[in-house]
TIRO-2110 file (N, C-alpha, C; in Angstrom, 1 decimal):
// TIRO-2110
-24.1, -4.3, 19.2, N, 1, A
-23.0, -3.9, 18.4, CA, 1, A
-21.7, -4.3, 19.0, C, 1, A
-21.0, -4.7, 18.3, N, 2, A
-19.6, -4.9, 18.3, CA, 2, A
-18.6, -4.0, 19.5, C, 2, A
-17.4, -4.3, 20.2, N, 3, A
-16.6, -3.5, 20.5, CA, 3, A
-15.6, -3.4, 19.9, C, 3, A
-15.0, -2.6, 19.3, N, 4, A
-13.5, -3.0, 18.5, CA, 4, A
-12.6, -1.8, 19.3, C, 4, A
-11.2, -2.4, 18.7, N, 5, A
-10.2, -1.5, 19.2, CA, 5, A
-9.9, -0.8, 18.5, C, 5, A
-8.6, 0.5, 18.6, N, 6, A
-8.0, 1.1, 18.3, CA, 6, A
-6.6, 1.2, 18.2, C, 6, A
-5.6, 1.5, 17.7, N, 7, A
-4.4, 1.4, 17.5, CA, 7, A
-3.4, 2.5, 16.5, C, 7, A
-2.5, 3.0, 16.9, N, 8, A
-1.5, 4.0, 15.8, CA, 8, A
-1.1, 2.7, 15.0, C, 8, A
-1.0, 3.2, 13.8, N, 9, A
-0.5, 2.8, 12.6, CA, 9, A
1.3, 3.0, 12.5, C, 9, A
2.0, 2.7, 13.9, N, 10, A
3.4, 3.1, 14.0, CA, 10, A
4.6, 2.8, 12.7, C, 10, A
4.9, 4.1, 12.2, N, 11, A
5.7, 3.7, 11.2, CA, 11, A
5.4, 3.3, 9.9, C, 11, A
4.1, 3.6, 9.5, N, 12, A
3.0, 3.4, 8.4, CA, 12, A
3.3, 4.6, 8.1, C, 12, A
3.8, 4.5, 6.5, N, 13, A
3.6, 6.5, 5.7, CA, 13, A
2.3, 6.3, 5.1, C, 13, A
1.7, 5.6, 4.8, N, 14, A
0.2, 5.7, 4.1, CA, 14, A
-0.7, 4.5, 4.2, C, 14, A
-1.8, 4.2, 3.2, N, 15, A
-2.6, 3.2, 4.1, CA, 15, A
-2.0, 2.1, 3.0, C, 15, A
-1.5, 2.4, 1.7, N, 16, A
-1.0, 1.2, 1.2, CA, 16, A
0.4, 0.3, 1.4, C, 16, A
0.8, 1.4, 3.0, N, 17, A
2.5, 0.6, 3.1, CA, 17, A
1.5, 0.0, 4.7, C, 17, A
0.6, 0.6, 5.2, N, 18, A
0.1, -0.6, 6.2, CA, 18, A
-0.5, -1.8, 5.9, C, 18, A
-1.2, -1.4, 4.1, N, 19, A
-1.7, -3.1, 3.8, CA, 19, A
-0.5, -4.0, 3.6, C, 19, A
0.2, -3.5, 2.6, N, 20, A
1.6, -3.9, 2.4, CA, 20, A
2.2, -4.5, 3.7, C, 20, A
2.6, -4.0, 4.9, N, 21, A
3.3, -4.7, 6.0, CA, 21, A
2.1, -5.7, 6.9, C, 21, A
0.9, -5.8, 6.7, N, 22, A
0.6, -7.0, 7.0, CA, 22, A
0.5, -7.7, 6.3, C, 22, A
0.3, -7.8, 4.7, N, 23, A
0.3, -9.5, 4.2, CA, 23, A
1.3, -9.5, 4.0, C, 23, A
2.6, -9.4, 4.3, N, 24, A
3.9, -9.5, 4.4, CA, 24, A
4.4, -10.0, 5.7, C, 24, A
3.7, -10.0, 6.6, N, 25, A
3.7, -10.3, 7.8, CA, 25, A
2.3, -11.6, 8.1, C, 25, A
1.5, -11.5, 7.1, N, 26, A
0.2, -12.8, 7.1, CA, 26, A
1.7, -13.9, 6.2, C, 26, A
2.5, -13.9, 5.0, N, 27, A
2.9, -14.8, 4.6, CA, 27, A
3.5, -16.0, 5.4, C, 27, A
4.1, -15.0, 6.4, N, 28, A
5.0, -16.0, 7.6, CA, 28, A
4.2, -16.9, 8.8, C, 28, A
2.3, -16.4, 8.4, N, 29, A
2.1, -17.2, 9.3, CA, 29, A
0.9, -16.1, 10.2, C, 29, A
0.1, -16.4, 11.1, N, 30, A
-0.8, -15.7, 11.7, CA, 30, A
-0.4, -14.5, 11.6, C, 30, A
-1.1, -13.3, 11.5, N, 31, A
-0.7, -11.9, 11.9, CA, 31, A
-1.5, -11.9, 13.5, C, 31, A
-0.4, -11.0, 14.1, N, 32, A
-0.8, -11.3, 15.3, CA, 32, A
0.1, -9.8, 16.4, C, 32, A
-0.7, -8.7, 17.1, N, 33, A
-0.4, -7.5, 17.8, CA, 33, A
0.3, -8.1, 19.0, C, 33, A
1.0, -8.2, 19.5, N, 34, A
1.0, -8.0, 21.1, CA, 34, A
1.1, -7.0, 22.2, C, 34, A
0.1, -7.7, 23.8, N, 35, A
-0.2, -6.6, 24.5, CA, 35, A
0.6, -7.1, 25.9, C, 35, A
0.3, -6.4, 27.0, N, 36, A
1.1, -6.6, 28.0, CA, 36, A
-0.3, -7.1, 28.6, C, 36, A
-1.4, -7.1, 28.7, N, 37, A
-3.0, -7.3, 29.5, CA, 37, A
-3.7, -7.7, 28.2, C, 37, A
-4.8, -9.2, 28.9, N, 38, A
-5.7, -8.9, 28.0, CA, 38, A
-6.6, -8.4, 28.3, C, 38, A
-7.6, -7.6, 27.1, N, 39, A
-8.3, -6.4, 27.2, CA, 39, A
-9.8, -6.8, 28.4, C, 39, A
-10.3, -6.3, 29.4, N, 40, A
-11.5, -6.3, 30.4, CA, 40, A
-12.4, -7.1, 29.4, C, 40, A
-12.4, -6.5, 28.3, N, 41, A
-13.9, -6.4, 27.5, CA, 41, A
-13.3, -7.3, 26.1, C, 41, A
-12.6, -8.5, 26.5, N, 42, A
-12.3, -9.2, 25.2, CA, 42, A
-13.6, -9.9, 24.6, C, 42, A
-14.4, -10.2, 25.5, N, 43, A
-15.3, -10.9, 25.0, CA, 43, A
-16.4, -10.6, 24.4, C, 43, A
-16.4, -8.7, 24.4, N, 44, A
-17.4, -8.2, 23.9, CA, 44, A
-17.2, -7.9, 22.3, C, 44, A
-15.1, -8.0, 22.0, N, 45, A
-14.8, -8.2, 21.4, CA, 45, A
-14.5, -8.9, 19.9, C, 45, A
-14.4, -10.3, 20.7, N, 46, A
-14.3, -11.0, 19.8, CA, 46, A
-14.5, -12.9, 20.5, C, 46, A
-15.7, -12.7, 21.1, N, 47, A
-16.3, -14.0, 22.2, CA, 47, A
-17.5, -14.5, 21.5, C, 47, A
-17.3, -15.8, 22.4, N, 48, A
-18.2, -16.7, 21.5, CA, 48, A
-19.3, -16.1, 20.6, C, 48, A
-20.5, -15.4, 21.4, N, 49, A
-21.4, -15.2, 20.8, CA, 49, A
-21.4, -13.4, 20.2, C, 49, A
-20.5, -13.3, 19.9, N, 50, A
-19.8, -11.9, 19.1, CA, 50, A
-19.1, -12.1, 17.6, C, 50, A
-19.9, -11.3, 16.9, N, 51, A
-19.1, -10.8, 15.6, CA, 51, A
-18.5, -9.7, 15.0, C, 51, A
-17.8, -9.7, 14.8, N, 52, A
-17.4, -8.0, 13.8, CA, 52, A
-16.7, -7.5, 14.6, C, 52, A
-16.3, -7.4, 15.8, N, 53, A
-14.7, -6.9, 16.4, CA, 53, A
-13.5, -6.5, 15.4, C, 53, A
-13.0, -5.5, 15.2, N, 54, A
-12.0, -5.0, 14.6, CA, 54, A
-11.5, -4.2, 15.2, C, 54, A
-9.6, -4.1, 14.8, N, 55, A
-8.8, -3.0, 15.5, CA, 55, A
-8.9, -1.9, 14.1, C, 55, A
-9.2, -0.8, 14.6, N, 56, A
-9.2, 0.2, 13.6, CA, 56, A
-7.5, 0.6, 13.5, C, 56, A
-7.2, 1.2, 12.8, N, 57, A
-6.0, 1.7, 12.6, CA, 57, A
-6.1, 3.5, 12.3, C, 57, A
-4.8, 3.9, 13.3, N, 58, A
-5.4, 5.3, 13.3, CA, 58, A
-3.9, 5.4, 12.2, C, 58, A
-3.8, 6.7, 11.6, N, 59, A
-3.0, 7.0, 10.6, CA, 59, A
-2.7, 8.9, 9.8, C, 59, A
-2.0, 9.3, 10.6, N, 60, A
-1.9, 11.1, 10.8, CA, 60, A
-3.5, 11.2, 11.1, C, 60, A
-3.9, 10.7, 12.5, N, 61, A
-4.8, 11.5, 13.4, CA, 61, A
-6.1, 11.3, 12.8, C, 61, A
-6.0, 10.2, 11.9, N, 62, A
-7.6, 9.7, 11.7, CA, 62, A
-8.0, 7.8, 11.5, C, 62, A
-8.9, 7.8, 11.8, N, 63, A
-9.1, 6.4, 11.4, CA, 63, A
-9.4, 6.0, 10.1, C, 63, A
-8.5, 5.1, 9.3, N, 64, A
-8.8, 5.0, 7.7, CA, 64, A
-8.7, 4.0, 7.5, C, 64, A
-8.4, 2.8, 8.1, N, 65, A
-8.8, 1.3, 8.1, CA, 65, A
-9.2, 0.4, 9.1, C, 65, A
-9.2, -1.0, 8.9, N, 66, A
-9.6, -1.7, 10.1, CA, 66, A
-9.4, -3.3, 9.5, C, 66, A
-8.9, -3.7, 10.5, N, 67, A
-8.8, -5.2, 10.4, CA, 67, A
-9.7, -6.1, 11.5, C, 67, A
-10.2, -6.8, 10.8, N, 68, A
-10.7, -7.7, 11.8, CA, 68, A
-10.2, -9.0, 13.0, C, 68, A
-10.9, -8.5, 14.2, N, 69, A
-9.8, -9.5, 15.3, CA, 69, A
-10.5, -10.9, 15.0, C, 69, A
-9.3, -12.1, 14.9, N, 70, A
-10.3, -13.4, 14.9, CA, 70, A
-10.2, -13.7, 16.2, C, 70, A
-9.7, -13.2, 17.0, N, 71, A
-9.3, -13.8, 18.5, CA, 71, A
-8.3, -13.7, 19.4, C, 71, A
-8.0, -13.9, 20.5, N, 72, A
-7.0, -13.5, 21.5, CA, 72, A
-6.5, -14.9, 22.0, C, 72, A
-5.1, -14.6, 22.2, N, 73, A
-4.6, -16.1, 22.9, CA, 73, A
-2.9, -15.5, 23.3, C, 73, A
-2.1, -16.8, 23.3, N, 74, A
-1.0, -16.2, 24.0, CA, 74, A
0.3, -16.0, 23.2, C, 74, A
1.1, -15.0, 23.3, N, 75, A
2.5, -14.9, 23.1, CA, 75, A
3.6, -14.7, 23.8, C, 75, A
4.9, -14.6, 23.4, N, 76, A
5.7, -15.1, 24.0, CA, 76, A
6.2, -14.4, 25.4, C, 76, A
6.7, -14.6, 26.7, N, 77, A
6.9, -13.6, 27.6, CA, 77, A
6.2, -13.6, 28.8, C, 77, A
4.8, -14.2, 28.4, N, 78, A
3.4, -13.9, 29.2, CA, 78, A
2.8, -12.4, 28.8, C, 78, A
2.8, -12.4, 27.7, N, 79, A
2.2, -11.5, 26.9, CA, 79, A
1.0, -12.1, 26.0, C, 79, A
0.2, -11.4, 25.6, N, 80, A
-1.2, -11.5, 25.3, CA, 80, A
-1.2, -11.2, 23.2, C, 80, A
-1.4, -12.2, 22.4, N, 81, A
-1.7, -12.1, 20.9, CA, 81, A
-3.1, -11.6, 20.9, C, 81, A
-3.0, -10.6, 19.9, N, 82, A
-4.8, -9.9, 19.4, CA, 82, A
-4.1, -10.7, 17.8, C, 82, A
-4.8, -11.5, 17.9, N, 83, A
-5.1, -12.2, 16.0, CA, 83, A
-5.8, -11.6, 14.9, C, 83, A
-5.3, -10.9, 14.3, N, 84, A
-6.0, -10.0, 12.8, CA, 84, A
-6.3, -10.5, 11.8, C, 84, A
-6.6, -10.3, 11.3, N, 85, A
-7.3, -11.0, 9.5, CA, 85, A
-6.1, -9.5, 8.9, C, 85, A
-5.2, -10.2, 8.0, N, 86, A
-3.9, -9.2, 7.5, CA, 86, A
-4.9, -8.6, 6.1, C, 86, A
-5.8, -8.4, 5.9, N, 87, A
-6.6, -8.4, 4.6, CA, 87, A
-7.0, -6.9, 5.5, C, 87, A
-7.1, -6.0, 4.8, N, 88, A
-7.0, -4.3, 5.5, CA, 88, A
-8.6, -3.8, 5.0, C, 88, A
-9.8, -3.4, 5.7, N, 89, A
-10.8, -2.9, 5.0, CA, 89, A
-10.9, -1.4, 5.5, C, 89, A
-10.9, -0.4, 3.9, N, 90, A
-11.0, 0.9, 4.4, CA, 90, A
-12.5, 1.3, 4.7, C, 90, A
-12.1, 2.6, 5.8, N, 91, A
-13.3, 3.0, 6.2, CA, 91, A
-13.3, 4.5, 6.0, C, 91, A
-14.7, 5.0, 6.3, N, 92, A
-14.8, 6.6, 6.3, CA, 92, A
-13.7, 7.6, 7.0, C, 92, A
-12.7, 8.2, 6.6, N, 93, A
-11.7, 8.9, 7.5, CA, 93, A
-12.5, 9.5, 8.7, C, 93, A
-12.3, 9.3, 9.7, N, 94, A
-13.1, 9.9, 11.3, CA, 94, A
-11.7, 10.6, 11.8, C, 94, A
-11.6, 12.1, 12.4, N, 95, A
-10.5, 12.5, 13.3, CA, 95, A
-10.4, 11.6, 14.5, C, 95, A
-9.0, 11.2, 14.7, N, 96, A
-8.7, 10.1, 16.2, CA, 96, A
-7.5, 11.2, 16.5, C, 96, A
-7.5, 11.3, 18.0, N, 97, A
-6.0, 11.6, 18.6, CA, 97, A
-5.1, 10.7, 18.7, C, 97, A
-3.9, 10.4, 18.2, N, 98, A
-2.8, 9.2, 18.7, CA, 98, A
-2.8, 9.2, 19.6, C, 98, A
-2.5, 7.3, 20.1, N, 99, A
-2.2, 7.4, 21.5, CA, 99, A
-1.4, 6.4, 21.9, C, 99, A
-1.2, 5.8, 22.6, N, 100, A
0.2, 4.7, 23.3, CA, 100, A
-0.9, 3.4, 23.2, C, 100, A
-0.2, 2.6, 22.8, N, 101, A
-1.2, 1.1, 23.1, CA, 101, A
-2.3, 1.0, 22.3, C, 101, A
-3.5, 0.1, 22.9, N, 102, A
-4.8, 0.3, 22.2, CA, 102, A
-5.6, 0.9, 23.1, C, 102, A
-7.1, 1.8, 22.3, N, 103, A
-8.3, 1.9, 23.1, CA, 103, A
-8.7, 1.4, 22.8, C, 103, A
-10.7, 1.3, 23.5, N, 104, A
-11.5, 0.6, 23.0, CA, 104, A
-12.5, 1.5, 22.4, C, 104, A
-13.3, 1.3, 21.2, N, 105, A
-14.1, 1.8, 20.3, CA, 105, A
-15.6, 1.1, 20.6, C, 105, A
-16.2, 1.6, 21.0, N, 106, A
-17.4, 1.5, 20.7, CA, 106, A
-18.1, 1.1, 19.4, C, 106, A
-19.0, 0.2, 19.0, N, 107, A
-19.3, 0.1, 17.8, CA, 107, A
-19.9, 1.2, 17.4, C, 107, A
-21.4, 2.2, 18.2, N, 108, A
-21.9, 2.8, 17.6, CA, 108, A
-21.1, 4.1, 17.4, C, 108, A
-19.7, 4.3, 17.3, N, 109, A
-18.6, 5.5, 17.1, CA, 109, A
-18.1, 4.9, 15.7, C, 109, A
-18.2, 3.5, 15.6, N, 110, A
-16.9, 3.5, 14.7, CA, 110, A
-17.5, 3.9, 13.1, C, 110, A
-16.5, 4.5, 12.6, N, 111, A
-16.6, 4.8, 11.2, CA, 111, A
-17.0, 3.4, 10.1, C, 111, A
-18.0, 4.1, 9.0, N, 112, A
-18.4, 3.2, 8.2, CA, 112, A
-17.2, 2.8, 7.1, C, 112, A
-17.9, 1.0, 7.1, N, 113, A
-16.7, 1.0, 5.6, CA, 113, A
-17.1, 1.4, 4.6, C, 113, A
-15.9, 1.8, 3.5, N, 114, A
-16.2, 2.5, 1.9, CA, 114, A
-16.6, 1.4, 1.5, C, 114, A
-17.6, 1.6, 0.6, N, 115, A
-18.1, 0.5, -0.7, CA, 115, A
-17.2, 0.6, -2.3, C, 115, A
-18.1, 0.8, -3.1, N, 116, A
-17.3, 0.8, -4.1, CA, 116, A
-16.5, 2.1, -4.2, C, 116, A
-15.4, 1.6, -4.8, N, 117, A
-15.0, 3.1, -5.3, CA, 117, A
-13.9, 3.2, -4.2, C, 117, A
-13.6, 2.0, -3.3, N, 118, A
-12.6, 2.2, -1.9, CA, 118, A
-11.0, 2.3, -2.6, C, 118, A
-10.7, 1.5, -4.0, N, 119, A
-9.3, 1.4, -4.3, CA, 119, A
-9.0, 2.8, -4.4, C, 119, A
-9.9, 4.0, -4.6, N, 120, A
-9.4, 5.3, -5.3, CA, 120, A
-9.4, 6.2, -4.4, C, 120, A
-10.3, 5.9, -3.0, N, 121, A
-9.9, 6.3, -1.8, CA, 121, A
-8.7, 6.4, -1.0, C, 121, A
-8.2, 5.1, -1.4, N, 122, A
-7.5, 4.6, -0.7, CA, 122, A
-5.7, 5.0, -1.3, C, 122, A
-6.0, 5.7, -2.2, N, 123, A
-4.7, 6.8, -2.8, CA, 123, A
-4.8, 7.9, -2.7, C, 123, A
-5.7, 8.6, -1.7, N, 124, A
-6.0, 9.7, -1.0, CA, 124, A
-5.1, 9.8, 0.5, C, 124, A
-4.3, 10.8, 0.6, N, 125, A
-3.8, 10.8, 2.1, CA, 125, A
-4.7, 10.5, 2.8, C, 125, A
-4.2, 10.4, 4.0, N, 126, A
-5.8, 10.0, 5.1, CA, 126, A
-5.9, 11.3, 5.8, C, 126, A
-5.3, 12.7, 5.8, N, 127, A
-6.0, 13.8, 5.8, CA, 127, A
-6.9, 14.2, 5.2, C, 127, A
-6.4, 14.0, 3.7, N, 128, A
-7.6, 14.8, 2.8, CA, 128, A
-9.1, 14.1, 3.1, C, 128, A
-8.5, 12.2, 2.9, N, 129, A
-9.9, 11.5, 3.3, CA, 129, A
-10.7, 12.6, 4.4, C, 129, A
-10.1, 12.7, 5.5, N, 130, A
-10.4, 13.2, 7.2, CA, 130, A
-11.3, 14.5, 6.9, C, 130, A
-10.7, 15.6, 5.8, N, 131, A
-10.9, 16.7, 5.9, CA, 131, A
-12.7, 16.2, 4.8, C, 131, A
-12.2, 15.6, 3.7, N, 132, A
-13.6, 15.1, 2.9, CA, 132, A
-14.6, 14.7, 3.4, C, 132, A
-14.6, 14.1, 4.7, N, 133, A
-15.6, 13.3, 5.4, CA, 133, A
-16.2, 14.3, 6.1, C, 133, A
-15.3, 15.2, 6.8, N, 134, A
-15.6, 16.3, 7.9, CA, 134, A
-17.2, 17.0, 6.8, C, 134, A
-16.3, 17.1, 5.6, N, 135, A
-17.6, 18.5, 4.4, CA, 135, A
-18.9, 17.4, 4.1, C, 135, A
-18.9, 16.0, 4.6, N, 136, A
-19.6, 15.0, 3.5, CA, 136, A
-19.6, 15.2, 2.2, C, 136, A
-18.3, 15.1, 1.9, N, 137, A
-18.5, 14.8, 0.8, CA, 137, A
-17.5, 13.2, 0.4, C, 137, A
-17.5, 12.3, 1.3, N, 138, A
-17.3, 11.2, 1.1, CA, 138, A
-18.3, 10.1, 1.9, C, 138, A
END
């Protein structure tokens, strides 16, 4: 399985102004995080013989989407680019604590993606999602 990361959704009011500011941010050209380190475990991430790495996005204290990493390389400073696919796939609301920076996610933690029926999800706050998922009933 995969390792993917984690990340606050800073400044995101919902999950459709975080899709909104990345392909607004894919138009100009790669989307792309910057870090100060690259991550121990990049390659378990998103290395040669690795698939499916994603930064999940946390958003009021739960995980409700995820973009997928295409790769790591450099930006400006001697700082380190995490390269994202700006195209947002939602996932099952999971409780996350905020936190500073990224962590790393384990694949067999991370929340499943929604199938059909994700557009109508995805005009659900990401509490209610959080709180719906907690009863299964999503």
């Amino acid at each position: 399985m995969p390792l993917h990361l984690t990340k606050v959704a800073f400044g995101a009011t919902s999950v459709e102004h975080l899709a909104e500011r990345l392909l607004l941010r894919g138009q100009d050209g790669p989307v792309f995080l910057t870090t100060r380190y690259l991550p121990k475990r990049h390659e378990e991430i998103a290395g040669p013989n690795v698939t499916g790495g994603s930064m999940f996005w946390i958003l009021k204290h739960q995980l409700i989407a995820r973009s997928p990493i295409l790769g790591f390389g450099e930006a400006e400073g001697g700082r380190v680019a995490i390269h994202i696919d700006p195209a947002l796939v939602l996932v099952q609301g999971q409780p996350k604590r905020a936190h500073q920076g990224w962590r790393y996610l384990e694949g067999a933690d991370a929340p499943a993606d929604l199938g059909v029926g994700a557009e109508i999800d995805a005009a659900m706050p990401a509490g209610l999602i959080g709180r719906l998922s907690a009863l299964a009933l999503l």
